[in-house]
FIDO-853055 format. One record per residue (C-alpha): x, y, z; residue in three letters; residue number from 1. Coordinates in Angstrom, 1 decimal. Layout:
FIDO-853055
REC       X       Y       Z  resn  resi
REC       X       Y       Z   ALA   NUM
...
end
This chain:
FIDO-853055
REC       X       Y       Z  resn  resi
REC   -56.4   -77.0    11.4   UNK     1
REC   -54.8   -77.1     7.9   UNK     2
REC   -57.0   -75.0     5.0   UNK     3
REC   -58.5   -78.2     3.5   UNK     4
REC   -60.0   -78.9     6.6   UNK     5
REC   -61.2   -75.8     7.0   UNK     6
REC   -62.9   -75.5     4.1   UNK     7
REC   -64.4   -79.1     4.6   UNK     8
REC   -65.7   -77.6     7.5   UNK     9
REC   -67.9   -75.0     5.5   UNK    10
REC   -68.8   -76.6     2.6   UNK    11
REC   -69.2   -80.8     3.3   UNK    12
REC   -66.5   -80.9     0.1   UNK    13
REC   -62.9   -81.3    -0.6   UNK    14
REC   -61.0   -78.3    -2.4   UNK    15
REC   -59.3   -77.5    -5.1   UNK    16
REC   -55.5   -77.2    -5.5   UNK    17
REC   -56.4   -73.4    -7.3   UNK    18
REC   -58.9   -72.4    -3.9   UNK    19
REC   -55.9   -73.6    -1.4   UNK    20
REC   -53.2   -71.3    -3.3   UNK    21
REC   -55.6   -68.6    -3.4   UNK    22
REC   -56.1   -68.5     0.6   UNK    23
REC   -52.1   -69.3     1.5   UNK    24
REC   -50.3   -67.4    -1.5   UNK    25
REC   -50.2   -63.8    -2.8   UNK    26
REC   -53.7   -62.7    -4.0   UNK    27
REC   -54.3   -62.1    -7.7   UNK    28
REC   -55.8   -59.4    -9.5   UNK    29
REC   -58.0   -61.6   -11.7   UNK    30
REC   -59.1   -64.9   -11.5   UNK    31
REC   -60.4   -66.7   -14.4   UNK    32
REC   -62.0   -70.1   -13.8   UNK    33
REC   -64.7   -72.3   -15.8   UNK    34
REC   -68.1   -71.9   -14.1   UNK    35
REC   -69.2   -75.1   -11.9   UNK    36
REC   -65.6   -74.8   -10.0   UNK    37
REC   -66.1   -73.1    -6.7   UNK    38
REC   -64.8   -69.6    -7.5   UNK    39
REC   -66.9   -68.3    -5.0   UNK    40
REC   -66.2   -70.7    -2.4   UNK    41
REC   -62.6   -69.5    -2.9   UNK    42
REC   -62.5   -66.0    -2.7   UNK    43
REC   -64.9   -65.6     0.5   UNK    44
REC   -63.4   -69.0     2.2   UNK    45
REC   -59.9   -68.0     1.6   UNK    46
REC   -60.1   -64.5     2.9   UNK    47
REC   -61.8   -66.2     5.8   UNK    48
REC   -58.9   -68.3     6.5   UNK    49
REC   -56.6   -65.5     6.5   UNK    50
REC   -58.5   -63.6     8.4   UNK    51
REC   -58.0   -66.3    11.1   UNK    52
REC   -54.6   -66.8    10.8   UNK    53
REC   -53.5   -63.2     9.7   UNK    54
REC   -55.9   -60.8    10.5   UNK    55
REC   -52.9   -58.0    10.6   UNK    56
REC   -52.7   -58.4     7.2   UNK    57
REC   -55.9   -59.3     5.6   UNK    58
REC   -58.3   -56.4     4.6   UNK    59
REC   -61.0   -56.2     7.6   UNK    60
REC   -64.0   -55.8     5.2   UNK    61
REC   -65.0   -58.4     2.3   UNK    62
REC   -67.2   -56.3    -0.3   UNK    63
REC   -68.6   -58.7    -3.0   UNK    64
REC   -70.3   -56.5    -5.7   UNK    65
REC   -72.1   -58.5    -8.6   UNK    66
REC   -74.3   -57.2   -11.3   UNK    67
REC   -77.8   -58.7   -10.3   UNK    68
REC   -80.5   -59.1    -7.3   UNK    69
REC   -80.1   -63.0    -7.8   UNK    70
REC   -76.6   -63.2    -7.5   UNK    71
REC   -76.8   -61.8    -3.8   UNK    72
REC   -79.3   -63.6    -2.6   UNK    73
REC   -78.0   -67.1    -3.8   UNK    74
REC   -74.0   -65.9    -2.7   UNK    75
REC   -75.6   -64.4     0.9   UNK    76
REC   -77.3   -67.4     1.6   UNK    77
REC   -74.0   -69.8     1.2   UNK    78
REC   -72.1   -67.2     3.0   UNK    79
REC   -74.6   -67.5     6.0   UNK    80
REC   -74.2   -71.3     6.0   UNK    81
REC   -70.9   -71.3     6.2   UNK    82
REC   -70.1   -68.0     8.3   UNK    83
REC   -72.5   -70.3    11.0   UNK    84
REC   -70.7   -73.8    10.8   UNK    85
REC   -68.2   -72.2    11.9   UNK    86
REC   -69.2   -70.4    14.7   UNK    87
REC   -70.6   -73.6    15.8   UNK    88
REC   -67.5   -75.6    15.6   UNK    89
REC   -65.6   -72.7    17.1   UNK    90
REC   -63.9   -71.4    14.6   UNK    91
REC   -65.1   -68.0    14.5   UNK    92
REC   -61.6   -66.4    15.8   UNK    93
REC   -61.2   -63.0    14.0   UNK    94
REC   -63.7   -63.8    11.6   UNK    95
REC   -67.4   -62.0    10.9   UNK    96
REC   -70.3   -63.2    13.1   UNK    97
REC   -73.4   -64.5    11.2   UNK    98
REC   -74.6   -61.1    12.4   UNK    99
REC   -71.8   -59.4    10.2   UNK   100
REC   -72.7   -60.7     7.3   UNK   101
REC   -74.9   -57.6     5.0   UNK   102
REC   -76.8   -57.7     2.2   UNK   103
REC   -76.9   -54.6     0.2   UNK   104
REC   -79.7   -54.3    -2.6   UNK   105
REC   -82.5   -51.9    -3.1   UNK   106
REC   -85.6   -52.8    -0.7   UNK   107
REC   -83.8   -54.6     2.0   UNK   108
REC   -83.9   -53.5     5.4   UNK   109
REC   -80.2   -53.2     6.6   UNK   110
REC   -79.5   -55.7     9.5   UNK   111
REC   -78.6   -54.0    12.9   UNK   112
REC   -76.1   -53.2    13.8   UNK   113
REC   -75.5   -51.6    10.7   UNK   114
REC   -71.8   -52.2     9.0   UNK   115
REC   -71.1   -48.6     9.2   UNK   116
REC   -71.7   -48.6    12.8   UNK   117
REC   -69.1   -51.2    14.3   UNK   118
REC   -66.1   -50.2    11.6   UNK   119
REC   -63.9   -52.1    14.0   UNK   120
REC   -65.7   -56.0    13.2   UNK   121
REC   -64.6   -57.8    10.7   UNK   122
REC   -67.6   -57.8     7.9   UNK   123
REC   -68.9   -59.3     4.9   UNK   124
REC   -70.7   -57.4     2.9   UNK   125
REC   -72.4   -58.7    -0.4   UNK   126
REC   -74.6   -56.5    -2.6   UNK   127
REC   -75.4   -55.5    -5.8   UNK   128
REC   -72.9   -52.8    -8.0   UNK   129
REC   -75.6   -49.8    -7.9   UNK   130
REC   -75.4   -50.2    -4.2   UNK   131
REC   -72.0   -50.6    -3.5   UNK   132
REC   -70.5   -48.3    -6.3   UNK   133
REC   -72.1   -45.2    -5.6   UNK   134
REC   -71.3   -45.4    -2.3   UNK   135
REC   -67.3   -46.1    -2.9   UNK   136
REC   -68.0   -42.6    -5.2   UNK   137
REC   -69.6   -41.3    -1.8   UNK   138
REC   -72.8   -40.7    -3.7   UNK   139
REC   -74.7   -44.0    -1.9   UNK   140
REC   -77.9   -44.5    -3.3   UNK   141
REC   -81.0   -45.1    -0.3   UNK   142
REC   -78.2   -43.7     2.3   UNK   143
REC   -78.2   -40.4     4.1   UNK   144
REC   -76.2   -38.0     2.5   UNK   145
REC   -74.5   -37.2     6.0   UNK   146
REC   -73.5   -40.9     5.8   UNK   147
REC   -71.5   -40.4     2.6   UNK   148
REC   -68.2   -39.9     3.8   UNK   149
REC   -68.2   -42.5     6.5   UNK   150
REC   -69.1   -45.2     4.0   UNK   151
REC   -66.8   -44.1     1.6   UNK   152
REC   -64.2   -44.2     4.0   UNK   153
REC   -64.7   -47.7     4.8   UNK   154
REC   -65.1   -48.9     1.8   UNK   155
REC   -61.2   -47.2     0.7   UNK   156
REC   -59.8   -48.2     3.6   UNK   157
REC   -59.0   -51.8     4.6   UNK   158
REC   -61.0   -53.9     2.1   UNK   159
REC   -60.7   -56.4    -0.3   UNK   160
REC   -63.5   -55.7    -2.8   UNK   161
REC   -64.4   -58.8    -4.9   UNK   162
REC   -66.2   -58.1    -8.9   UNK   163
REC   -67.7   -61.2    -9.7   UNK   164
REC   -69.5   -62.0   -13.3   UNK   165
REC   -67.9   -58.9   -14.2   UNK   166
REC   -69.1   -59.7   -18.1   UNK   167
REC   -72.9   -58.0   -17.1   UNK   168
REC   -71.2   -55.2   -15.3   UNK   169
REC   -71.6   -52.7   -17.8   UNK   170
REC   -70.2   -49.1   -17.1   UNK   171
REC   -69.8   -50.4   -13.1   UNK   172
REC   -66.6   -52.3   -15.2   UNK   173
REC   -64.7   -49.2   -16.2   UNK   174
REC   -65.4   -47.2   -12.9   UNK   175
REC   -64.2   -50.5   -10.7   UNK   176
REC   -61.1   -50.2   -12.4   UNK   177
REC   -60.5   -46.1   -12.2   UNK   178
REC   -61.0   -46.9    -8.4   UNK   179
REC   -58.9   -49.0    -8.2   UNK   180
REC   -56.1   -47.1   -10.4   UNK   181
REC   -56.9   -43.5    -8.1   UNK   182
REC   -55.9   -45.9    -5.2   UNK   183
REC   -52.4   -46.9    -6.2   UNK   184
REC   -51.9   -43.7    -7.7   UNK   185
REC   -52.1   -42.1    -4.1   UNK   186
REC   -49.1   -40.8    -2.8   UNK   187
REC   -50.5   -40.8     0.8   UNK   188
REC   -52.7   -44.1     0.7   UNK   189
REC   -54.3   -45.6     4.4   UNK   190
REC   -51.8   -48.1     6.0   UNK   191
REC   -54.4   -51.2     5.1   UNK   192
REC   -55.8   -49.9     1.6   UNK   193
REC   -58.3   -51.4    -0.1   UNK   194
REC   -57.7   -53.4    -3.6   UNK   195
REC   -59.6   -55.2    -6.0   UNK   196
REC   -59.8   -58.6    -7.2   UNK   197
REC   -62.4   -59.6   -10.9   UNK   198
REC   -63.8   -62.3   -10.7   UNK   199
REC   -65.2   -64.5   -14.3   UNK   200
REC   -65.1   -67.4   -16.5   UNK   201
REC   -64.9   -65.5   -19.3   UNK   202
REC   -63.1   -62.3   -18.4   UNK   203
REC   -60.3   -61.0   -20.7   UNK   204
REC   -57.6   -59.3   -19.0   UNK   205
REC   -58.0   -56.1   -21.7   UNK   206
REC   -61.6   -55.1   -20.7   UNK   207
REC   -59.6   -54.2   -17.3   UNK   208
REC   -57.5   -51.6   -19.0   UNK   209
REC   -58.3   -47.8   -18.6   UNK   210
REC   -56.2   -44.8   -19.0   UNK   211
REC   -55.2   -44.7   -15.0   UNK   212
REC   -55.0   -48.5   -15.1   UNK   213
REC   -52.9   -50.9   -17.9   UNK   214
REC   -54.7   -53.9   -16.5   UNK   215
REC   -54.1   -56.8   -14.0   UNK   216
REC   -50.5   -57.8   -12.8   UNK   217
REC   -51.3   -60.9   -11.5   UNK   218
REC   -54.3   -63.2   -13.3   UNK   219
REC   -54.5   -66.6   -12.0   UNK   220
REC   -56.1   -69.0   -14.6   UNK   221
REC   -57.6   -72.0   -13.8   UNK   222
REC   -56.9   -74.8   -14.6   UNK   223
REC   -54.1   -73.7   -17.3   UNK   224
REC   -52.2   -72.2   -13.7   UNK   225
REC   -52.7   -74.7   -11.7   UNK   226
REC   -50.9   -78.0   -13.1   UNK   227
REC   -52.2   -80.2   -10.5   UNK   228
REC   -55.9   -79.0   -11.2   UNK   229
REC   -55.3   -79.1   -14.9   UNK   230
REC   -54.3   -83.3   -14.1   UNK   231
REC   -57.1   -83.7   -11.7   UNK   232
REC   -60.2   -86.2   -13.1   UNK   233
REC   -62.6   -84.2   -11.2   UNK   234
REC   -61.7   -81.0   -13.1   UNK   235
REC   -61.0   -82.5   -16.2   UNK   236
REC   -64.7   -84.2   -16.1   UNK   237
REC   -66.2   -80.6   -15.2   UNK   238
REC   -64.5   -78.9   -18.1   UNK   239
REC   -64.7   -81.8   -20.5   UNK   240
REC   -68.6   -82.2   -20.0   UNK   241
REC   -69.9   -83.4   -23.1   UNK   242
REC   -72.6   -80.8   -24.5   UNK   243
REC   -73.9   -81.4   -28.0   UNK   244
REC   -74.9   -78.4   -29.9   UNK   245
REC   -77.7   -78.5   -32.5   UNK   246
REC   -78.9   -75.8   -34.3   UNK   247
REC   -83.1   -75.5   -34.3   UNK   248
REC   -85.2   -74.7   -37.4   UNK   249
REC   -86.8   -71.9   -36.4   UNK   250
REC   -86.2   -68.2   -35.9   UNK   251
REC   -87.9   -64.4   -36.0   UNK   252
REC   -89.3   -64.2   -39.9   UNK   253
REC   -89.4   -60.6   -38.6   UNK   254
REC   -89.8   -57.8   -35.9   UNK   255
REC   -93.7   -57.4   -36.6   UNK   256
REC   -96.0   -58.7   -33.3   UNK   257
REC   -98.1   -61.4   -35.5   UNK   258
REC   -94.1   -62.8   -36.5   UNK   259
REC   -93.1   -62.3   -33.1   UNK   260
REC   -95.8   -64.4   -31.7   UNK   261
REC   -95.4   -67.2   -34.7   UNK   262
REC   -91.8   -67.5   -33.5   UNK   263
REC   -92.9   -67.8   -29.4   UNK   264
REC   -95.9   -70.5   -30.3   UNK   265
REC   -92.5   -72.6   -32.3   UNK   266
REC   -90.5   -72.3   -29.7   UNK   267
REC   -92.9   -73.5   -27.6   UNK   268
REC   -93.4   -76.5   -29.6   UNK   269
REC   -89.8   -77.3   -30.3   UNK   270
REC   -89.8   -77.1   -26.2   UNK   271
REC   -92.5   -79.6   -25.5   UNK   272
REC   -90.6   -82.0   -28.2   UNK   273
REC   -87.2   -81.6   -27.0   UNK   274
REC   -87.7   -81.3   -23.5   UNK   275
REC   -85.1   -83.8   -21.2   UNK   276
REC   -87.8   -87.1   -20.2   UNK   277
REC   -85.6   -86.8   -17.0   UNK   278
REC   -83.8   -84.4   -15.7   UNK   279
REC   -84.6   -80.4   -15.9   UNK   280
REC   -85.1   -78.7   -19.0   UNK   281
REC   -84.1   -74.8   -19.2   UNK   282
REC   -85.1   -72.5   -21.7   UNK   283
REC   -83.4   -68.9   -21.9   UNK   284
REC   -84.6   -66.2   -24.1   UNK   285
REC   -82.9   -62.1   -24.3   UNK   286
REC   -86.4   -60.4   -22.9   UNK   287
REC   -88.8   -60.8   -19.8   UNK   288
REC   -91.3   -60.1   -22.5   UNK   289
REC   -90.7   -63.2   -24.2   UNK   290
REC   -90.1   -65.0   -21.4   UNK   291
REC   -93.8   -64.3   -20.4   UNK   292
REC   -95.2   -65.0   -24.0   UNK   293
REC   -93.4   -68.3   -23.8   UNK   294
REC   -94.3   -69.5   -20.1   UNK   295
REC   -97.9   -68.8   -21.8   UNK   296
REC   -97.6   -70.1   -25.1   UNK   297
REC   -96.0   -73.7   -23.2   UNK   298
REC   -99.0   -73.8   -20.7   UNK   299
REC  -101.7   -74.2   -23.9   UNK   300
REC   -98.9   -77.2   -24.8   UNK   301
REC   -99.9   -79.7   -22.6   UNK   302
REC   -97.4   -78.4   -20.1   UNK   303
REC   -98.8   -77.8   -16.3   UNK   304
REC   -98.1   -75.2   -14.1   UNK   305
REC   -96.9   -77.4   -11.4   UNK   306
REC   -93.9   -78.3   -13.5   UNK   307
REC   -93.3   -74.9   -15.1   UNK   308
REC   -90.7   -72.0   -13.6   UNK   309
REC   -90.5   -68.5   -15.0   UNK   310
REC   -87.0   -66.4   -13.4   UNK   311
REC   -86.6   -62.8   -14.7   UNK   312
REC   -85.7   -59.7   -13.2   UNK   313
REC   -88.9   -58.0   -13.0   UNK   314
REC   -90.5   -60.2    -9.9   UNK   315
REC   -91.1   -58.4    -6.9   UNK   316
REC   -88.9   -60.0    -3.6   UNK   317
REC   -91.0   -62.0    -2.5   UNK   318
REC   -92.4   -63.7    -6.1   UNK   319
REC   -88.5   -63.9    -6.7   UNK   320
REC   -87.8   -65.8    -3.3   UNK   321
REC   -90.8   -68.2    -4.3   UNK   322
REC   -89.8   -68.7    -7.6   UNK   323
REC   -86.4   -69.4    -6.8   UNK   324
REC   -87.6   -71.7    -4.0   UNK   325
REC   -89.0   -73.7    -6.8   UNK   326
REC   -86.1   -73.4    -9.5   UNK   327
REC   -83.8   -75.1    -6.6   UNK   328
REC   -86.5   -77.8    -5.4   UNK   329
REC   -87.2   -79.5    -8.6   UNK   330
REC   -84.8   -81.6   -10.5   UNK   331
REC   -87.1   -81.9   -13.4   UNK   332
REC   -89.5   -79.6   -15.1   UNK   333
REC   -88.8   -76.9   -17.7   UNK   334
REC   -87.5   -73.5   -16.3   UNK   335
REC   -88.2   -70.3   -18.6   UNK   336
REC   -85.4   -67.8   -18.1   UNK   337
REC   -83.8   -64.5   -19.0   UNK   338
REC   -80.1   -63.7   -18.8   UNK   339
REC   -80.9   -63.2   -14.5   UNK   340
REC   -80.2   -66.9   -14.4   UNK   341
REC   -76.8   -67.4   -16.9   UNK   342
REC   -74.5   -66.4   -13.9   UNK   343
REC   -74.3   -67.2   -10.5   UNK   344
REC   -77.0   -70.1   -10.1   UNK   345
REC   -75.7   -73.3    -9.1   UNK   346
REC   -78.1   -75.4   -11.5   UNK   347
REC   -77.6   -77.9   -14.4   UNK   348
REC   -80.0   -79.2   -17.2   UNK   349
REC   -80.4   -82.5   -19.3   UNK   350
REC   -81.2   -80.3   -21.9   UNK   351
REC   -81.0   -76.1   -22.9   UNK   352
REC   -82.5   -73.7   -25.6   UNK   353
REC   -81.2   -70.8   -25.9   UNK   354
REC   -81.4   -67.9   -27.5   UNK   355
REC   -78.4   -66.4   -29.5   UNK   356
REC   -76.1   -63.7   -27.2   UNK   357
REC   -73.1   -62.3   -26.8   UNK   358
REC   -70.3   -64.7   -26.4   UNK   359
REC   -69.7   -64.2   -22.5   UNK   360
REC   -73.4   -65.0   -22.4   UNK   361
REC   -73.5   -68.0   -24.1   UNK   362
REC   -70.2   -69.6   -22.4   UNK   363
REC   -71.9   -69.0   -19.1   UNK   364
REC   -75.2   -70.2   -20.3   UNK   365
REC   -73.6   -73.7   -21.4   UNK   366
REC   -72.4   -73.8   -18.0   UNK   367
REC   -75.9   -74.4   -17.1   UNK   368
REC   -76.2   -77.9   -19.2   UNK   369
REC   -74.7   -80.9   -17.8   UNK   370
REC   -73.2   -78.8   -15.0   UNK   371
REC   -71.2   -81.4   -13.2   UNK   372
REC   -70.8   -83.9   -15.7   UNK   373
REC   -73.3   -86.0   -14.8   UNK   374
REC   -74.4   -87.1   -18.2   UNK   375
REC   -72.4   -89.2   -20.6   UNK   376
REC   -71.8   -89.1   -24.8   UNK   377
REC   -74.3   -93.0   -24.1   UNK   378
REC   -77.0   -90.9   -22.4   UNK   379
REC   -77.3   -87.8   -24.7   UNK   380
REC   -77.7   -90.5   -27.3   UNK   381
REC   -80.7   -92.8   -25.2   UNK   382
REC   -82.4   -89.6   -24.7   UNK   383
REC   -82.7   -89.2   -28.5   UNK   384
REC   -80.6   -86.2   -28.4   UNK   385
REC   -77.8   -87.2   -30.7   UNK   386
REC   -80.4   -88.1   -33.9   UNK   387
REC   -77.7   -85.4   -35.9   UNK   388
REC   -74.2   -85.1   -36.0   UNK   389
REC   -73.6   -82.8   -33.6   UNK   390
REC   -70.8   -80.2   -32.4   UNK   391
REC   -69.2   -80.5   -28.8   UNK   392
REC   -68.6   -77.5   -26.6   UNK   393
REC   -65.7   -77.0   -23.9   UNK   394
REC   -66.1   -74.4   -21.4   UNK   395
end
């Protein structure tokens, strides 16, 4: 079995030309790709497939650390799918067990046997950066302190940690890469170290820099790397999505509550006008606050609840599960969101207000609109959308 098959066998799709050099060439230290192209897929899948055909050599432990709750669950849940496909079809030669597979966030049980316990399987382990961080400092938060140093061993020695949407990382950023400079700096490493790999659309190579560490060595850019992606239709019809941008009439007056709520009750209105006749409309705003005052302000608009989704980071588990039950079930609808849903979600929209943000933000929020390219410049233009000239955006 040849590595597009392999990865046929996981996902029902066929790969890219960057995802097969990443599992058969020498591993980068960054990889920079537009969102909506599999990056995920890539790095788990191609340490999978050299785990099956050189397991001496390829880091025993996958540690996927990302900034948010969401993140995990939606990255877990693929990994399960595909970690079970192939132990059905057999495949499962050196490779994690369904059972492997551990989810690390506050308020989750830990599956048993827990990862520190069998050190000699093969794992994948997926949480969120509080959770794994602190425990590569040996400082693991909900862990026994006499579990410290085991963890921390494991997590130094023979792993391949992946940072992925490492624009919300915050300080976990700058202490990702002083780990990762202490570790080369070690004059007596482990045999089978562990290294790092960041993972973004939008990462720049200089936020990696620290005073231990002058950056990556290797950054693998997609598709500007990768000649025969950058000539593949499929790509080019991704990254070439059209996306018109218009700018709204309306904004703050102020930071007072009665021009705070005069702003929520226009949004709302410019929502109910603009939103997509088919197809899902998604709204993102900077605060759960306003997020809230917004899912209220569009149910007096004529809009029911049956068609309405909220997604911030304040849900408890179970309200989040539901809610993102929903989000994923309905195609059209209008989905009020904060930042928790920029990165990570495998969605697209017909149409998207947003909020202004940080650059990073915005790129991946675009990624969220006309995902896949589904929707051409004729369409936009049926749907009323192009009644102004408007500005395109690449991702």
């Amino acid at each position: 079995m040849d590595f597009d098959e392999f990865f046929a066998q996981a996902t029902a799709r066929s790969r890219y030309t960057y995802q097969r050099e990443l599992a058969e060439e020498e591993w980068p230290d960054a990889l920079i790709a537009p969102t909506g192209l599999g990056k995920t897929a890539a790095v788990i899948l191609g340490w999978l497939w050299r785990r099956r055909n050189d397991p001496a050599n390829t880091p025993r432990r996958l540690v996927y650390c990302l900034p948010m709750r969401t993140l995990v669950e939606q990255i877990g849940k693929n990994a399960s799918t595909w970690l079970e496909r192939f132990a059905k079809a057999g495949l499962a030669d050196h490779l994690p067990a369904p059972d492997d597979l551990h989810l690390l966030m506050g308020g989750i049980e830990p599956r048993r046997p827990r990862w520190y316990e069998a050190p000699g399987r093969p794992a994948l382990l997926i949480g969120t950066q509080d959770m794994l961080i602190s425990r590569a400092l040996m400082r693991g938060y909900a862990s026994g302190r006499a579990r410290w140093p085991t963890e921390f061993a494991l997590l130094h020695n023979d792993a391949l940690w992946v940072f992925d949407e490492v624009q919300l990382m915050g300080a976990g950023l700058a202490t990702s890469t002083q780990l990762e400079a202490f570790r080369r700096c070690s004059r007596r490493g482990p045999e089978l170290p562990a290294r790092s790999l960041w993972v973004s659309a939008t990462l720049d190579p200089r936020w990696l820099q620290t005073v231990d560490f002058p950056g990556p060595q290797k950054v693998l850019r997609v598709p500007d790397d990768v000649p025969l992606d950058a000539a593949s239709p499929d790509v080019r019809r991704l990254i070439e999505a059209y996306k018109p941008l218009a700018k709204p009439p309306i904004a703050p007056a102020g930071t007072k509550k009665a021009e705070l709520d005069a702003y929520i009750r226009a949004l709302a209105d410019l929502v109910r006008e603009k939103r997509a006749s088919r197809g899902r409309t998604l709204v993102i705003v900077n605060t759960v606050d306003r997020a809230q005052k917004l899912r209220a302000a569009l149910l007096k608009t004529a809009v029911s609840e049956d068609e309405l989704v909220l997604i911030h980071s304040r849900f408890r588990s179970e309200d989040r599960r539901k809610q993102m039950e929903r989000l994923m079930a309905a195609d059209n609808g209008i989905v009020v969101a904060t930042q928790a849903i920029e990165a990570g979600v495998d969605i697209t929209s017909a149409v998207m207000v947003t909020e202004l943000a940080p650059w990073a933000s915005l790129v991946q929020r675009f990624g969220r609109v006309n995902r896949y390219g589904e929707r051409k410049k004729e369409g936009w233009r049926r749907a009323g959308l192009l009644d102004r000239p408007a500005r395109r955006t690449r991702r």
